[in-house]
C-alpha positions in Angstrom: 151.8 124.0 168.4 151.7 127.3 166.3 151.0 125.8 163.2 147.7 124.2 165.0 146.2 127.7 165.6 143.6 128.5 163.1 143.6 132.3 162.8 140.8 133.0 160.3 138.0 130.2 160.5 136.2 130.8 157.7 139.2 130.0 155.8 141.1 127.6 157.8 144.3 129.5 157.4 146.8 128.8 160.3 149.6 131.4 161.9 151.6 129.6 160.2 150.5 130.1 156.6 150.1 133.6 157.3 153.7 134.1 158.5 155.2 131.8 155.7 153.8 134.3 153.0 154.9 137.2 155.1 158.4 135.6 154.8 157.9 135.7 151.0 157.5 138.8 150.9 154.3 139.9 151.4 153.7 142.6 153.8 150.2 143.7 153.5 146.5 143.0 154.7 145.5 143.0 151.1 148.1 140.9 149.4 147.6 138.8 152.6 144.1 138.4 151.2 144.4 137.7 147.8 147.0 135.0 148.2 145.5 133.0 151.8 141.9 134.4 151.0 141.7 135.7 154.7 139.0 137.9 155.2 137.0 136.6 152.4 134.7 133.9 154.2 131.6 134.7 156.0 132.8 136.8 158.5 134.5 139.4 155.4 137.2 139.7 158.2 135.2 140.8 161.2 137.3 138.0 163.3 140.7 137.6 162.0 141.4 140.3 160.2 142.8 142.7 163.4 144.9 139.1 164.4 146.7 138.9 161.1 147.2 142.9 161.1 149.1 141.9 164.7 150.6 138.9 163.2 152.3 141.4 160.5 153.1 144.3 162.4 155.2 141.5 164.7 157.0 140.2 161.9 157.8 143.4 159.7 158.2 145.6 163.2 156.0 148.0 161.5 153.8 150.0 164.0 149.6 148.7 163.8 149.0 152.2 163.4 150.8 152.2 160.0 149.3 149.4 158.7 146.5 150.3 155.8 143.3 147.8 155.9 141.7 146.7 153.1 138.5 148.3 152.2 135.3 146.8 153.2 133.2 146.3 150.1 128.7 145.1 150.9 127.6 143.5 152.3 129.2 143.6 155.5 127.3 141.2 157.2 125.9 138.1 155.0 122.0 138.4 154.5 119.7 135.3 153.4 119.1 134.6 150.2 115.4 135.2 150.9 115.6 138.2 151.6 117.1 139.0 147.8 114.4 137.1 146.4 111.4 139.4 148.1 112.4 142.1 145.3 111.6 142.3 141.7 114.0 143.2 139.7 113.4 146.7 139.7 114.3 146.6 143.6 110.9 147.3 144.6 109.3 144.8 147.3 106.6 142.8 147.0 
């Protein structure tokens, strides 16, 4: 059943992914990332990103606390297109 559960959505990455590249060898949030792209979908991490942090303190019995989290780079919450497109290119609005 573990391999059912979908930990980040926007990805579709499973537990199970997730712990299989822990057993390779990779033991943080950001290397998590970059190989499973979790925390790069819509939600940049907002839903699954604390999960996974749980998911590798568990299985490298390293404290939460010690664990460092990637950095959050804008935006941090996805804005419409639209809204992009209501400013010349010298950023003023029109």
């Amino acid at each position: 059943m573990k391999n059912k559960i979908v930990i980040c959505r926007c990805e579709e990455i499973t537990e199970q992914e997730i712990i299989a590249v822990i057993k390779q060898g990779y033991t943080s949030l950001d290397e998590i990332k970059r190989i499973l792209r979790c925390g790069m979908g819509h939600c940049q991490g907002r839903s699954c990103q604390m999960i996974i942090a749980r998911i590798l303190s568990r299985m490298t019995k390293q404290p939460i606390e010690k664990i460092i989290f990637p950095s959050s780079r804008p935006p941090l919450k996805p804005i419409p297109i639209k809204t992009l497109a209501k400013y010349k290119t010298t950023g003023e609005h029109k």
